[in-house]
PDB file as gemmi writes it, atoms N, CA and C in Angstrom:
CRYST1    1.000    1.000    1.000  90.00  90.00  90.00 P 1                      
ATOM      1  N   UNK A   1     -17.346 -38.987 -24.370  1.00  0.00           N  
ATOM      2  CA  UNK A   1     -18.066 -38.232 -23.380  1.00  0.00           C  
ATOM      3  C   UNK A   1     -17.862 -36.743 -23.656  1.00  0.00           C  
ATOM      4  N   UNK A   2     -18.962 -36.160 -23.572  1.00  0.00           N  
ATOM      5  CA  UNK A   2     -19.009 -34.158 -23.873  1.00  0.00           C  
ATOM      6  C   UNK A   2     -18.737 -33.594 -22.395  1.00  0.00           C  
ATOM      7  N   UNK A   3     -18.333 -33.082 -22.388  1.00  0.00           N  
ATOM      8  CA  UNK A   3     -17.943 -32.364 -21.341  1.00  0.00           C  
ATOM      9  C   UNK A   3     -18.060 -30.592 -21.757  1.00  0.00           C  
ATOM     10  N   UNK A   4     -18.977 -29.802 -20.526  1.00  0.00           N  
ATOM     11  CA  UNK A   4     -18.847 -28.901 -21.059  1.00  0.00           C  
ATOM     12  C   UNK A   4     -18.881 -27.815 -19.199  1.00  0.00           C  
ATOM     13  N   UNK A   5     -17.709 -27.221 -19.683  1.00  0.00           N  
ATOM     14  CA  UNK A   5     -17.218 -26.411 -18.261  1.00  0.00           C  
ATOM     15  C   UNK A   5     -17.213 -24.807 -18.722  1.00  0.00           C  
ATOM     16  N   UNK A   6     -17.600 -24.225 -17.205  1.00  0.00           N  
ATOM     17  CA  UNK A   6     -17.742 -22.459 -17.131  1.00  0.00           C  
ATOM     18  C   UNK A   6     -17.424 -22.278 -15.993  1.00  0.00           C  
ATOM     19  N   UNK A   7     -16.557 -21.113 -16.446  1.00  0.00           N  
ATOM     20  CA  UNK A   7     -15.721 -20.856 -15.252  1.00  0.00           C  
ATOM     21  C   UNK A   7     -15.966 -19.269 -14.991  1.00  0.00           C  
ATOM     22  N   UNK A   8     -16.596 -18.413 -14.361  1.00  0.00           N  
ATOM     23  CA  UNK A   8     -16.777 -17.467 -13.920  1.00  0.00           C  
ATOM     24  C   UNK A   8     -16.180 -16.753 -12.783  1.00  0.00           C  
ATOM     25  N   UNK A   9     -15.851 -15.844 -12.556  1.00  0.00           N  
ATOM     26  CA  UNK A   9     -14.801 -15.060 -11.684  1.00  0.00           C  
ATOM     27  C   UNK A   9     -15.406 -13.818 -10.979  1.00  0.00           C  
ATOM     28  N   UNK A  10     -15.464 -14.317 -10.099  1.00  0.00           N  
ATOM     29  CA  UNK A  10     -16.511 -13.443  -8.744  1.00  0.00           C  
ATOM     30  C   UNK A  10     -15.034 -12.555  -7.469  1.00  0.00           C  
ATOM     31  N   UNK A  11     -14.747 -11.612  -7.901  1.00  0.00           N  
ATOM     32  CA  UNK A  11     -14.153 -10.566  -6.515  1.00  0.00           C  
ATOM     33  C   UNK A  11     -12.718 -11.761  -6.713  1.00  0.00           C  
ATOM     34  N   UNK A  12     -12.688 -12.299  -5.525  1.00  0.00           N  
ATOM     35  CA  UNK A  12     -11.543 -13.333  -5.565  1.00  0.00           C  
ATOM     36  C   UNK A  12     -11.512 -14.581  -4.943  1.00  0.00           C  
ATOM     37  N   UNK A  13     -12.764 -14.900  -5.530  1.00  0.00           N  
ATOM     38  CA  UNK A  13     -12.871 -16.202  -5.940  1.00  0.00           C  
ATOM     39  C   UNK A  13     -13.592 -16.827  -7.566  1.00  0.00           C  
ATOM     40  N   UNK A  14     -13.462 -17.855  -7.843  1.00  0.00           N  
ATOM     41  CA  UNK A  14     -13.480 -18.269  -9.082  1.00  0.00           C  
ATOM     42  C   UNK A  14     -14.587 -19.777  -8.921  1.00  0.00           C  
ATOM     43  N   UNK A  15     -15.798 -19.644  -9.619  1.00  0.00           N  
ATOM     44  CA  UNK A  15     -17.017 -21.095  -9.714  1.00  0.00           C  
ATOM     45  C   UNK A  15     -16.719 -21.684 -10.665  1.00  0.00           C  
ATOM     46  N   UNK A  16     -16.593 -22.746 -10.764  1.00  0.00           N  
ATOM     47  CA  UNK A  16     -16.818 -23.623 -11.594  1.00  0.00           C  
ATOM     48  C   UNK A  16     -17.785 -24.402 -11.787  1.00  0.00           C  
ATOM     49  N   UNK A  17     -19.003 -24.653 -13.242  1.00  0.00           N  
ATOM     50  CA  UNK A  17     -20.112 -25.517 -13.073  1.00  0.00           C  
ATOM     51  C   UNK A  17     -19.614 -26.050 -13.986  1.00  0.00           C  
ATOM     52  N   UNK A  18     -19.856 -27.677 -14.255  1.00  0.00           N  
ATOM     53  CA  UNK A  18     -19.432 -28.472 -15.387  1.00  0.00           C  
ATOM     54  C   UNK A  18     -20.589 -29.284 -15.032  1.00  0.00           C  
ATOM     55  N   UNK A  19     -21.216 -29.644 -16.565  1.00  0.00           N  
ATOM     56  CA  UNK A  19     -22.145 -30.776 -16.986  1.00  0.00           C  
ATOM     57  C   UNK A  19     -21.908 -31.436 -17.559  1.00  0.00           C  
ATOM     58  N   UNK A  20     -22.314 -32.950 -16.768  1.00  0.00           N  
ATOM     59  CA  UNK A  20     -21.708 -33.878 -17.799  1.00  0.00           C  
ATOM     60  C   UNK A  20     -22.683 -34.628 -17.962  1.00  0.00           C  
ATOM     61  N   UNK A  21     -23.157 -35.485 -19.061  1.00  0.00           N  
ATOM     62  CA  UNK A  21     -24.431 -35.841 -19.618  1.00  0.00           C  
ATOM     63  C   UNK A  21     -24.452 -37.240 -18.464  1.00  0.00           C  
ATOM     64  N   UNK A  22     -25.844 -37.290 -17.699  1.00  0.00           N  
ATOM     65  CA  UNK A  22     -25.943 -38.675 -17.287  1.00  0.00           C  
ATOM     66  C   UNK A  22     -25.334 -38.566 -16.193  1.00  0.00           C  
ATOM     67  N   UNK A  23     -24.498 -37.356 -15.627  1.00  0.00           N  
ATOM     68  CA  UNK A  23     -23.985 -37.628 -14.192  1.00  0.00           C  
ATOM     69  C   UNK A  23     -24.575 -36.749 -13.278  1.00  0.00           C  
ATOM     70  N   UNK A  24     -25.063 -35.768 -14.062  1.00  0.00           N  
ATOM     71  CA  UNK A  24     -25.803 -33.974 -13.307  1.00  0.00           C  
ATOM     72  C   UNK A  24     -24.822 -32.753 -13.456  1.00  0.00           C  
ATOM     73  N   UNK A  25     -24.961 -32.327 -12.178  1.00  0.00           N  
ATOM     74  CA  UNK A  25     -24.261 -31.100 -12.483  1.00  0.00           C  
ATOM     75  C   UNK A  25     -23.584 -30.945 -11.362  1.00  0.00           C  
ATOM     76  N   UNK A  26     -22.245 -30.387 -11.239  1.00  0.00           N  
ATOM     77  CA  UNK A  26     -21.231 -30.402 -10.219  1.00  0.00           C  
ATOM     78  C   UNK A  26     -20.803 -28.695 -10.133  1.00  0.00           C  
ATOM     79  N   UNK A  27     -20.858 -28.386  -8.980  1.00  0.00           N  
ATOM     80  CA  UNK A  27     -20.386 -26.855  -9.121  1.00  0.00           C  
ATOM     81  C   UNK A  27     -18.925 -26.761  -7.821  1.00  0.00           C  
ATOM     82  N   UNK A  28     -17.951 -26.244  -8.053  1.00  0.00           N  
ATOM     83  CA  UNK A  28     -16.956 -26.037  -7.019  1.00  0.00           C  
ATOM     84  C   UNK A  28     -16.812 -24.475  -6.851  1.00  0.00           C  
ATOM     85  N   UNK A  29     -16.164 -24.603  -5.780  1.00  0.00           N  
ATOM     86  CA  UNK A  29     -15.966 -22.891  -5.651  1.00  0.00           C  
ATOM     87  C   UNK A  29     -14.585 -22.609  -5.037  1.00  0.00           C  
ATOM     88  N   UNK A  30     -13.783 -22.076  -5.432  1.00  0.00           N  
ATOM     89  CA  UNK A  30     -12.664 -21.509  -5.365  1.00  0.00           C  
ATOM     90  C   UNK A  30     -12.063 -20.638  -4.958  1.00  0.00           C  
ATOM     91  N   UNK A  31     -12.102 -20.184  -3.248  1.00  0.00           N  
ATOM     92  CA  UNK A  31     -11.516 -18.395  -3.115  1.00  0.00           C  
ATOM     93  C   UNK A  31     -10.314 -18.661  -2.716  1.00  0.00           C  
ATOM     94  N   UNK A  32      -9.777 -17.861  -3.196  1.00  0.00           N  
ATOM     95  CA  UNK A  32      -8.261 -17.118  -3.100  1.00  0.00           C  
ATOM     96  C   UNK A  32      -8.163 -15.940  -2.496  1.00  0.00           C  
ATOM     97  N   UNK A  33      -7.349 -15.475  -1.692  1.00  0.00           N  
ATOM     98  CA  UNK A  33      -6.666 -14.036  -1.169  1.00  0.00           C  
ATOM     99  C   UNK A  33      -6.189 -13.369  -2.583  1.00  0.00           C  
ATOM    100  N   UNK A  34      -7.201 -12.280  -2.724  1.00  0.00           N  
ATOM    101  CA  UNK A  34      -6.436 -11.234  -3.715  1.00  0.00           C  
ATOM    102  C   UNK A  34      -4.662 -10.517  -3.333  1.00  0.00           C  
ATOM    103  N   UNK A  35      -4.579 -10.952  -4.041  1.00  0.00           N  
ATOM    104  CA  UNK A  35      -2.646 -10.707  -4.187  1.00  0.00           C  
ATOM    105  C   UNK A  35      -2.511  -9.518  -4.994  1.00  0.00           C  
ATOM    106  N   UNK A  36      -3.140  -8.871  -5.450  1.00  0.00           N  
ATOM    107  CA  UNK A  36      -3.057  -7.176  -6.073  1.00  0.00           C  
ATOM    108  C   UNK A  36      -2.469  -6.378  -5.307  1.00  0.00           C  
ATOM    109  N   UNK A  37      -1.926  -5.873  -5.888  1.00  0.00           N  
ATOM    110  CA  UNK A  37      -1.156  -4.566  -4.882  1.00  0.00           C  
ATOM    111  C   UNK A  37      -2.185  -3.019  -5.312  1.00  0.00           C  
ATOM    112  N   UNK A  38      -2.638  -3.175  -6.233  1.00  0.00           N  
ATOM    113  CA  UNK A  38      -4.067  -1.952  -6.484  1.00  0.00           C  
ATOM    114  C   UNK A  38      -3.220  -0.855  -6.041  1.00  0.00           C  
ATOM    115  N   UNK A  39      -4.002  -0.036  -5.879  1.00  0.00           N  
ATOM    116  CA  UNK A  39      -3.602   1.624  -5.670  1.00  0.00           C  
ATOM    117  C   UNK A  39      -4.072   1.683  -3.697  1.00  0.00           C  
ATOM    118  N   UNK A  40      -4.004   1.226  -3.217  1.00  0.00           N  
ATOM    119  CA  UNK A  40      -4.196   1.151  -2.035  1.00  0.00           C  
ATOM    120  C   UNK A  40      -3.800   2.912  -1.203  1.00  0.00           C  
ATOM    121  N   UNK A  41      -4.001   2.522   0.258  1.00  0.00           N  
ATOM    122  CA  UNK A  41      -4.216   3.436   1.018  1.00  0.00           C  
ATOM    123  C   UNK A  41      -2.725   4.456   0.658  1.00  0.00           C  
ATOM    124  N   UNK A  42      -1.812   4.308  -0.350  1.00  0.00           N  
ATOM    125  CA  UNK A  42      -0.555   5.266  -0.257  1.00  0.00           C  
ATOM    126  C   UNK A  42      -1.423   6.125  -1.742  1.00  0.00           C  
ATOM    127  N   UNK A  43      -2.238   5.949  -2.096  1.00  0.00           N  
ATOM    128  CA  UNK A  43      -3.075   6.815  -2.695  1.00  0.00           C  
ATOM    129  C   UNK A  43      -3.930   7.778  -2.414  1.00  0.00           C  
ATOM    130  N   UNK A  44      -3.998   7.729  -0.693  1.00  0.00           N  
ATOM    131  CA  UNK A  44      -4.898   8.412  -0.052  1.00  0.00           C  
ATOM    132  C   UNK A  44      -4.392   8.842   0.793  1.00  0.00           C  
ATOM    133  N   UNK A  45      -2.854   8.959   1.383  1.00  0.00           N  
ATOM    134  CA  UNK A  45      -2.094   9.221   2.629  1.00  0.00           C  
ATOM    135  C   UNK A  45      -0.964   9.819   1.443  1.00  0.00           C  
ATOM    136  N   UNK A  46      -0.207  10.468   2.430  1.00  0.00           N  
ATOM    137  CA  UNK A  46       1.478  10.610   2.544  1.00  0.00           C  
ATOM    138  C   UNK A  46       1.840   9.727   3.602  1.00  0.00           C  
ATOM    139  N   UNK A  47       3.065   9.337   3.451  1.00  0.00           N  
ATOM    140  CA  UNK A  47       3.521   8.439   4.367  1.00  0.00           C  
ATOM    141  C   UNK A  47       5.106   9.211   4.357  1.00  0.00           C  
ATOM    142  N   UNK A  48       5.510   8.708   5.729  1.00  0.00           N  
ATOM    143  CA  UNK A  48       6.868   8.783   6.561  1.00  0.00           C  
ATOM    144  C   UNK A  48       7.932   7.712   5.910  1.00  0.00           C  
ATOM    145  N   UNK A  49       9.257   8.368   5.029  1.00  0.00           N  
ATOM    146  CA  UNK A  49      10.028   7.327   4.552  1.00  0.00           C  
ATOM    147  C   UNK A  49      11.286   7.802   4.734  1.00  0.00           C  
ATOM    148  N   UNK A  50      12.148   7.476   5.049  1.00  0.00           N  
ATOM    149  CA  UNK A  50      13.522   7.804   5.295  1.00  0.00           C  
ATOM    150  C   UNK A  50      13.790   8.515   4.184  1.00  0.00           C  
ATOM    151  N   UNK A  51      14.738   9.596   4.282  1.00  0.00           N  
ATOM    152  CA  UNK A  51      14.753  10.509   3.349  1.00  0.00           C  
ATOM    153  C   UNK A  51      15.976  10.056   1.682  1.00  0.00           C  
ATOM    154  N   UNK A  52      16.606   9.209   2.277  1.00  0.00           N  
ATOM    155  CA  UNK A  52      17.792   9.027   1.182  1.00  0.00           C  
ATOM    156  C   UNK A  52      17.010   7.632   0.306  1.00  0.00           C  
ATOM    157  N   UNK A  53      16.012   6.672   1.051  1.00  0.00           N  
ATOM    158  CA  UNK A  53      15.341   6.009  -0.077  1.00  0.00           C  
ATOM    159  C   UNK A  53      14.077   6.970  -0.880  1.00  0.00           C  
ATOM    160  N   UNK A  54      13.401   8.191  -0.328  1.00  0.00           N  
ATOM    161  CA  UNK A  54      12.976   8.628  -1.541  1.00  0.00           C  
ATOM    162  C   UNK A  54      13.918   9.112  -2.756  1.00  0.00           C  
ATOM    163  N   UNK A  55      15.170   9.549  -2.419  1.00  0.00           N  
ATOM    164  CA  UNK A  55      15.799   9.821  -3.487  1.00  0.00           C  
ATOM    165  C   UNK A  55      16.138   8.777  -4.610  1.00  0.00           C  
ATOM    166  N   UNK A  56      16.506   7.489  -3.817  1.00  0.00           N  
ATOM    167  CA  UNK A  56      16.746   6.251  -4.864  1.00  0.00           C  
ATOM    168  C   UNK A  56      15.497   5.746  -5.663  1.00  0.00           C  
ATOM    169  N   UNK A  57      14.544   5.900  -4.899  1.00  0.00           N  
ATOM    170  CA  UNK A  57      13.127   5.385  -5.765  1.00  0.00           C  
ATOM    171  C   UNK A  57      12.665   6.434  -7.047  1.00  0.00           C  
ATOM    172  N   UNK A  58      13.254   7.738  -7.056  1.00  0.00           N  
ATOM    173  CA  UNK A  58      12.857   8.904  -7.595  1.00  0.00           C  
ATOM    174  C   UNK A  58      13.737   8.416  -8.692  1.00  0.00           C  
ATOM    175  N   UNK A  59      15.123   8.445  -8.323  1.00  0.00           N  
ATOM    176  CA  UNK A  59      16.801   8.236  -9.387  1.00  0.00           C  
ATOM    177  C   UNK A  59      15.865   6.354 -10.007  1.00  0.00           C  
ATOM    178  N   UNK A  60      15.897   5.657  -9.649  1.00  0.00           N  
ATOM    179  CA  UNK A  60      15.760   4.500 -10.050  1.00  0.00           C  
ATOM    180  C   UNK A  60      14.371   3.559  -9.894  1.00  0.00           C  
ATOM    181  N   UNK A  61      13.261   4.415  -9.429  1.00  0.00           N  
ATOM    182  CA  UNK A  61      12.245   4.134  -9.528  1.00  0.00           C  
ATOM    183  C   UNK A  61      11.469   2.455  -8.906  1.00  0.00           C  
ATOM    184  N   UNK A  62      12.599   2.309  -7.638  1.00  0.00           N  
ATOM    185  CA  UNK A  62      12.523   1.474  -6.722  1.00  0.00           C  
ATOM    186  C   UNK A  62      11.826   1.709  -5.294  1.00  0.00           C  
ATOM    187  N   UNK A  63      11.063   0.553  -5.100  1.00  0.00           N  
ATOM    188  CA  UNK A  63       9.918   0.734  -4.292  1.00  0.00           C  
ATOM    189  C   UNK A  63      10.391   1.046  -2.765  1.00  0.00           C  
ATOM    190  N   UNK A  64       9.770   2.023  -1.881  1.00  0.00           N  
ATOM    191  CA  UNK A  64      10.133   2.566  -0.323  1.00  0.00           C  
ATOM    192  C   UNK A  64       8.961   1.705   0.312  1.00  0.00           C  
ATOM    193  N   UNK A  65       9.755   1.732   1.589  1.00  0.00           N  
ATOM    194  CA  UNK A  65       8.709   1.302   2.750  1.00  0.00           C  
ATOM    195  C   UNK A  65       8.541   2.355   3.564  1.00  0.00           C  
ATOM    196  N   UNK A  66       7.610   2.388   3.964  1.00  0.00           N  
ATOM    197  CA  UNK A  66       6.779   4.017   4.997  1.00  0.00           C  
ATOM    198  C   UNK A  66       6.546   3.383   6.393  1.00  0.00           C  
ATOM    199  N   UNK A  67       6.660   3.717   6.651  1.00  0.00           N  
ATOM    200  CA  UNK A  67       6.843   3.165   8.778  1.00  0.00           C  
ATOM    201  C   UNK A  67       5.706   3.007   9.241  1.00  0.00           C  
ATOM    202  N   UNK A  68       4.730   2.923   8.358  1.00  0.00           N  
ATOM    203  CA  UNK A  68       3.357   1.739   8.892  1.00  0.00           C  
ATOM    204  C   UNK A  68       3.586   1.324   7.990  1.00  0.00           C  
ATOM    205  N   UNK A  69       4.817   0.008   6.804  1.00  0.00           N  
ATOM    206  CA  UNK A  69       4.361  -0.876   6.361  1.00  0.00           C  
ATOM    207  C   UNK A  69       4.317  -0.935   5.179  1.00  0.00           C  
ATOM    208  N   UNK A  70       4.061   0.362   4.452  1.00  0.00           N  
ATOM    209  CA  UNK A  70       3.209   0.491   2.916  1.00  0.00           C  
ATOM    210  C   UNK A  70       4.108   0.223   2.176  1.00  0.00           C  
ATOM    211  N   UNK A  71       4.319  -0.297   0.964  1.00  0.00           N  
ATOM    212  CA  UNK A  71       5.131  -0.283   0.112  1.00  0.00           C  
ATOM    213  C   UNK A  71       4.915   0.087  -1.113  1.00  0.00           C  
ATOM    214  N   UNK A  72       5.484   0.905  -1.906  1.00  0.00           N  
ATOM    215  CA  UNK A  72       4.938   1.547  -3.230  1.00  0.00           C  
ATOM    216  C   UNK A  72       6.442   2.414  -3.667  1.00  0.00           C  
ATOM    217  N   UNK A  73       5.846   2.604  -4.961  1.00  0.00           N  
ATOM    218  CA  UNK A  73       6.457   3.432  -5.795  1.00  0.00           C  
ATOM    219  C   UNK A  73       6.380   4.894  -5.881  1.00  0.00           C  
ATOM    220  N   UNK A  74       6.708   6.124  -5.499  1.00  0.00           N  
ATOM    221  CA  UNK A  74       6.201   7.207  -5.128  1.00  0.00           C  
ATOM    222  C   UNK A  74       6.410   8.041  -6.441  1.00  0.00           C  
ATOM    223  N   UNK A  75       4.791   8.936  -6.634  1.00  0.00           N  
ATOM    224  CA  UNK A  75       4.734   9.460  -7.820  1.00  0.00           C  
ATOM    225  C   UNK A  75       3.414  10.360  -7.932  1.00  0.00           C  
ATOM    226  N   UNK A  76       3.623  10.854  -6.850  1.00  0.00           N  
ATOM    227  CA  UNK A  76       2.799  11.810  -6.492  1.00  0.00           C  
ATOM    228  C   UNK A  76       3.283  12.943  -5.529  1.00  0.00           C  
ATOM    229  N   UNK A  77       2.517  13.995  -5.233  1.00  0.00           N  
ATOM    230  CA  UNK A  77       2.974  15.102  -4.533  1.00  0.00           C  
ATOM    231  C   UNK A  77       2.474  14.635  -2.779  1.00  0.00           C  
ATOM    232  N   UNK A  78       3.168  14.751  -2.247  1.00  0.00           N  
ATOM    233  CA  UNK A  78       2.555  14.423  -0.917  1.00  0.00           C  
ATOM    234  C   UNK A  78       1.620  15.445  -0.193  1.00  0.00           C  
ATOM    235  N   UNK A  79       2.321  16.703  -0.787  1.00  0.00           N  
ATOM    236  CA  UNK A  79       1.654  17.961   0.115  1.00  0.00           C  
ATOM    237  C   UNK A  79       0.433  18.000  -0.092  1.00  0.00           C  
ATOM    238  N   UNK A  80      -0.505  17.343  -1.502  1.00  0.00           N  
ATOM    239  CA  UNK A  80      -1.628  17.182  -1.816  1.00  0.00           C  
ATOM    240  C   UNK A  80      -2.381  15.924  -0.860  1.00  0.00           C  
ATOM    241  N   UNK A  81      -1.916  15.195   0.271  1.00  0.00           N  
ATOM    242  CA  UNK A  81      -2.738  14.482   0.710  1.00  0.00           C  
ATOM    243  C   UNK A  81      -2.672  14.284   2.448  1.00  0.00           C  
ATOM    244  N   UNK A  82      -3.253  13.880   2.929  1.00  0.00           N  
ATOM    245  CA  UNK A  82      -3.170  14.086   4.680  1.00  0.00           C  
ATOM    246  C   UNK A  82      -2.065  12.872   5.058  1.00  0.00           C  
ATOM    247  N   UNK A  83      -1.323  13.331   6.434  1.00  0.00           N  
ATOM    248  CA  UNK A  83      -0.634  12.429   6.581  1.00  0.00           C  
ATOM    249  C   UNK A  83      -0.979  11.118   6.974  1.00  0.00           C  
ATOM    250  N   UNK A  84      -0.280   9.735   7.051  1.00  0.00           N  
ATOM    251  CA  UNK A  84      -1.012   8.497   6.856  1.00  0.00           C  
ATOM    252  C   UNK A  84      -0.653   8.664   8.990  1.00  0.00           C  
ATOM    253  N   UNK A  85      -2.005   8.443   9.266  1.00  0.00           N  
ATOM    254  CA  UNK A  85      -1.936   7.989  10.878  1.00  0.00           C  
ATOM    255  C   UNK A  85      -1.581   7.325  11.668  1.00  0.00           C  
ATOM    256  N   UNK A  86      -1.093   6.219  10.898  1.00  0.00           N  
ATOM    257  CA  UNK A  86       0.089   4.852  11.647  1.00  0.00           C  
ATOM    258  C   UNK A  86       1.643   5.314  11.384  1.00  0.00           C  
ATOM    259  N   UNK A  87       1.356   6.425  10.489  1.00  0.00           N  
ATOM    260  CA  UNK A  87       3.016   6.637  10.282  1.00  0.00           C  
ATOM    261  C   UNK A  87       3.390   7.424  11.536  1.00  0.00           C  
ATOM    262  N   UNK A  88       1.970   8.680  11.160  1.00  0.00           N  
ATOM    263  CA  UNK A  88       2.354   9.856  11.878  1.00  0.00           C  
ATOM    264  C   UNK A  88       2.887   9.643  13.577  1.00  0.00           C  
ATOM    265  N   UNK A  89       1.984   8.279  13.950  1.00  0.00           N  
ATOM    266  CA  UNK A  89       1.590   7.940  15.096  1.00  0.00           C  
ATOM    267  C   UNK A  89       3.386   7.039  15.591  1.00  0.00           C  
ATOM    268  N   UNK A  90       4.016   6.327  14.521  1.00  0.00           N  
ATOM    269  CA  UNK A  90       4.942   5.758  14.831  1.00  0.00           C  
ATOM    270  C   UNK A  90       6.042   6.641  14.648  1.00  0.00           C  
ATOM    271  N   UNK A  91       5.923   7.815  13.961  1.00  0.00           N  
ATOM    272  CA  UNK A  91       6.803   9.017  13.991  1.00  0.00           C  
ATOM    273  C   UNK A  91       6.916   9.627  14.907  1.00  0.00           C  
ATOM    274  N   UNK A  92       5.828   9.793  15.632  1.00  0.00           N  
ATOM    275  CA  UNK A  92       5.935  11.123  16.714  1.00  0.00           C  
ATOM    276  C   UNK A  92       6.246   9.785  18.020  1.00  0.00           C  
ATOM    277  N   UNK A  93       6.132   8.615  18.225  1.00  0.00           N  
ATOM    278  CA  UNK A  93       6.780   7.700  19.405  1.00  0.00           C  
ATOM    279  C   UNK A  93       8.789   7.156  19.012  1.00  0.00           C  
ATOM    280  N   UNK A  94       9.002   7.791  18.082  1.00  0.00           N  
ATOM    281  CA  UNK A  94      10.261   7.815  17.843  1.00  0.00           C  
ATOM    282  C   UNK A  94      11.410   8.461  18.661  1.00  0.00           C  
ATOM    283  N   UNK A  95      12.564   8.366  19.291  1.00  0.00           N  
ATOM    284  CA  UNK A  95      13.248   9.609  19.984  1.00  0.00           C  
ATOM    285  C   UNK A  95      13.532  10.236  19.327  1.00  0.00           C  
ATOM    286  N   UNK A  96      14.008  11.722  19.664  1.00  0.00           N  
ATOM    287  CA  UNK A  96      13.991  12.949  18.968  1.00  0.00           C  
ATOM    288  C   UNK A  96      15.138  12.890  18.213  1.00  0.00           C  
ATOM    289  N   UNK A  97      16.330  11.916  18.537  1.00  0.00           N  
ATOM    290  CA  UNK A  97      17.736  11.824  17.776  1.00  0.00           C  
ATOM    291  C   UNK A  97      17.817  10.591  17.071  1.00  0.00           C  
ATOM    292  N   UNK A  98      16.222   9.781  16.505  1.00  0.00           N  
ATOM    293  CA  UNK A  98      16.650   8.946  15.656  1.00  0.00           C  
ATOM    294  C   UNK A  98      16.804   9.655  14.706  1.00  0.00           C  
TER     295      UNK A  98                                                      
END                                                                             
């Protein structure tokens, strides 16, 4: 028996059509949650990070968390971008002596 399969890759999901002689044609479809970490919104914000893990991520190039969440590697100038609004927003509901 010939078997002949194509597999094409659409955003994040993946089709499959396979023909097989004498049976027709069968198509499945496959989506998945993209799991990329991409250049996301810490490409477009500064974010709020405790000050002694930017130093370790800088020294050892280990990833910070920003107080809405974000997680990344920092390697950019911050002063070049607006502040991120879930940070700013969970920064300024902070007490004044955390």
């Amino acid at each position: 028996m010939i078997r002949r399969s194509t597999e094409v890759r659409v955003d994040s999901s993946t089709v499959s059509t396979e023909v097989v002689p004498q049976q027709g044609t069968t198509q499945e479809t496959d989506v998945r949650p993209d799991l990329s970490t991409g250049d996301g919104d810490h490409e477009r914000f500064a974010h709020y990070v405790l000050k002694d893990k930017i130093v370790d991520s800088a020294v050892l190039g280990t990833p910070v968390v920003a107080l809405c969440g974000k997680k990344w590697v920092p390697s950019r100038d911050p002063k070049r971008f607006p502040v991120c609004p879930d940070c700013k927003r969970i920064y300024e509901s902070l007490p004044e002596d955390a």
